[in-house]
C-alpha positions, 0 to 999 in steps of 0.5 A, a space after each residue: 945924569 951925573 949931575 942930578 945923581 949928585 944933586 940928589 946925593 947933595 939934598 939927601 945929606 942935607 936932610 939927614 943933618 940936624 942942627 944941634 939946637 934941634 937936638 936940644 929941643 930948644 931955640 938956636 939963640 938959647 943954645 949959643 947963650 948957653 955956651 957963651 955963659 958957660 965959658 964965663 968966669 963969673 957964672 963959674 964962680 956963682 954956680 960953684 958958689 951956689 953949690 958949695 951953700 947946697 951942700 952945706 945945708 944938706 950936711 947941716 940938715 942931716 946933722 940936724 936929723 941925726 941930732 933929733 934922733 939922738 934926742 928923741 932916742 935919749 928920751 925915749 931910754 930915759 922914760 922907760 929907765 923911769 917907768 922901770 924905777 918906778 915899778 921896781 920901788 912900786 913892787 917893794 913899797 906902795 905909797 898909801 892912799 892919800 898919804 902927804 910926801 915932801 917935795 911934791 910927791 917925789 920920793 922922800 919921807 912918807 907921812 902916812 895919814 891919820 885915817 888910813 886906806 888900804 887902797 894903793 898908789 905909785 909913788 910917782 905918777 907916770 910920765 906920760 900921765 904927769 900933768 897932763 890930763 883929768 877926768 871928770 865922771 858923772 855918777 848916777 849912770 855912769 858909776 853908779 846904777 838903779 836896780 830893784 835892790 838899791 843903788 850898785 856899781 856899774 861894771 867897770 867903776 870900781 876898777 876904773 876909780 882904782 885905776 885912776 887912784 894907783 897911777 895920779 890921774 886927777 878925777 873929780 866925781 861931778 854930780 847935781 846933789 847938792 842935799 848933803 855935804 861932801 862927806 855924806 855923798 862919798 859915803 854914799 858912793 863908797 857903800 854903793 861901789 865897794 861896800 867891803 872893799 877900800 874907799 874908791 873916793 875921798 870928798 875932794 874928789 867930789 864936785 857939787 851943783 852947789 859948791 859955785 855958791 860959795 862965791 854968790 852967798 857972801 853978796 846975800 842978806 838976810 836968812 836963805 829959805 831952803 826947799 829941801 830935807 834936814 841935811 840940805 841946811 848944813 850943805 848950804 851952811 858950808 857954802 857960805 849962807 850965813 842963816 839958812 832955814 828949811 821950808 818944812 821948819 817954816 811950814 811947822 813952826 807956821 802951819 797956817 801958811 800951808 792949810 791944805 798940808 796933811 797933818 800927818 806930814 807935820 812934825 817936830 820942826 828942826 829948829 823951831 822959829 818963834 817970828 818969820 825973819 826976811 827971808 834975802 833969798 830962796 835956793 831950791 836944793 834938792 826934791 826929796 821927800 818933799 811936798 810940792 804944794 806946800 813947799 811952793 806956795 811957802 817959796 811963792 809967798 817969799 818971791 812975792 813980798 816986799 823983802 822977803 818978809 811974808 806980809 799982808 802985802 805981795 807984790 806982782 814982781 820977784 822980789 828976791 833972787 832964786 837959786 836952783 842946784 839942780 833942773 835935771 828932767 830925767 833921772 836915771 832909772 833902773 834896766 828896763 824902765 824908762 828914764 824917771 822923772 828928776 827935779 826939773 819937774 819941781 821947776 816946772 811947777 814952781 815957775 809955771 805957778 809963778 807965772 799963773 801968780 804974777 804974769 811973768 816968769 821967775 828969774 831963776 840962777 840955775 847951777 849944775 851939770 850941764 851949765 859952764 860953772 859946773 866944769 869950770 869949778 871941775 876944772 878948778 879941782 882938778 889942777 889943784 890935784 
């Protein structure tokens, strides 16, 4: 009996014993290497080796932080000591509308210029605005609206134009009229935005559908027929077209080439041809107060001769190229109307009687909103303010 109570008191220690790789959760052979390299010189040495590069690169990158810090906070103080400079010399003299200073607009002597403004700008452009943005707007719709009365500013515009103007923000107003000069059509705008108060807009903050010809017009022969009123002739001259002439001033130095025209829509030409010269190239420029039949057949004859000279003889092809500022089909329209009817019909009618004529569509080089030239000529403006 002694025996066996031994025994059991010999098996129940032994049960009770954990090895202490058990303990470790790990394999007898790992434990022992462990123990084995710690004790070893060299793994000392690697491991405070190691730990020496770990905390210099921890000592590095909190000083790198600190420094960023630092940095950004100095910054940060400088920009609102600026802000506060600026608003301080803004309080006690603004700088006129487009007056010229040395140095690239930084502070220096002001030359105030002929044609003066009453509107106002900071001296110098905001930091966070310097350089760093532009705004291109369209018009119609989006400055300017339709009613009943004629055409006024939508809520907002004016400020928004002031706005832009007080704190440098290059804007360009990118608009498809291409029957006026710039002059005339920021004239229009001020009298439409502001009537009483300071111009909003000057003619180089104006993009036009036909400002991109200047680069094709000095590659064209010949005289340009142009299908639009009396002011378009000078908008296109200040593009570069040496000799450009109005469809109504052929039709009424010529009347026989549109004998379907009414009487009372003939008149005094502009300027009186005494012979039809050859005509190198045909721009659409604008569709008002225009007469759409005879203009057409006039801009048919042209694309058809051998030329550009209307002669008894007319060939199936297009025989000079035709330009066209603008294609919009919609216009915008006053509230409560729906979106009226814009050049792009005229183009529609003019190719689809090209077509009925020669069996084939016109080659036509359009210009304008929302084709690539029209902003990448925007953007040109805008980093040359």
């Amino acid at each position: 009996f002694c025996t066996l109570l031994a025994m059991r008191c010999s098996l129940a220690c032994r049960a009770r014993f954990v090895p202490p790789w058990k303990r470790a959760g790990c394999h007898a052979d790992e434990l022992f290497d462990g123990i084995l390299q710690s004790g070893n010189p060299l793994q000392r040495q690697r491991r405070d080796q190691q730990r020496a590069r770990e905390l210099e690169e921890e000592a590095e990158a909190a000083l790198a932080m600190q420094s960023a810090a630092h940095q950004q906070t100095t910054v940060i103080s400088q920009a609102v000591a600026d802000e506060m400079r600026n608003a301080e010399i803004a309080r006690e003299r603004f700088l006129p509308f487009g007056a010229v200073a040395q140095a690239n607009a930084h502070w220096g002597t002001l030359v105030t210029p002929a044609t003066g403004c009453a509107e106002t700008r900071l001296p110098v452009a905001p930091e966070w605005l310097s350089k760093k943005c532009g705004v291109a707007l369209d018009v119609d719709g989006v400055l300017r609206s339709w009613a009943a009365g004629g055409p006024c500013a939508v809520h907002g515009a004016v400020h928004t134009l002031r706005w832009l103007n007080r704190h440098r923000v290059p804007f360009v107003l990118l608009t498809n009229v291409c029957g006026m000069v710039a002059e005339d059509f920021v004239a229009h705008i001020n009298n439409a935005l502001c009537p009483e108060g300071p111009a909003v807009a000057t003619a180089d903050h104006v993009v036009m559908s036909s400002d991109p010809m200047r680069y094709l017009a000095p590659t064209l022969t010949g005289a340009t027929l142009v299908a639009g009123h009396p002011p378009s002739r000078a908008a296109l001259a200040a593009q570069g077209f040496s000799n450009p002439i109005l469809v109504s001033d052929v039709l009424d130095s010529f009347p026989e080439l549109a004998p379907l025209r009414d009487a009372e829509r003939r008149g005094t030409p502009t300027a009186r041809l005494s012979h039809l010269p050859a005509f190198g190239s045909v721009v659409i420029a604008t569709t008002l107060h225009c007469d759409a039949l005879s203009e057409i057949q006039l801009v048919v004859d042209v694309l058809t001769s051998p030329g550009g000279r209307i002669t008894g003889a007319v060939s199936s092809e297009q025989t000079v190229p035709l330009l066209i500022a603008a294609d919009d089909m919609y216009f915008p329209s006053a509230p409560g109307i729906a979106p009226r009817l814009g050049p792009g019909c005229y183009r529609e009618m003019l190719c689809s009687v090209f077509e009925s004529v020669t069996g084939a569509p016109p080659v036509i080089t359009a210009y304008g909103k929302p084709r690539r030239i029209a902003f990448v000529e925007a953007r040109k403006r805008l980093l040359g303010q």
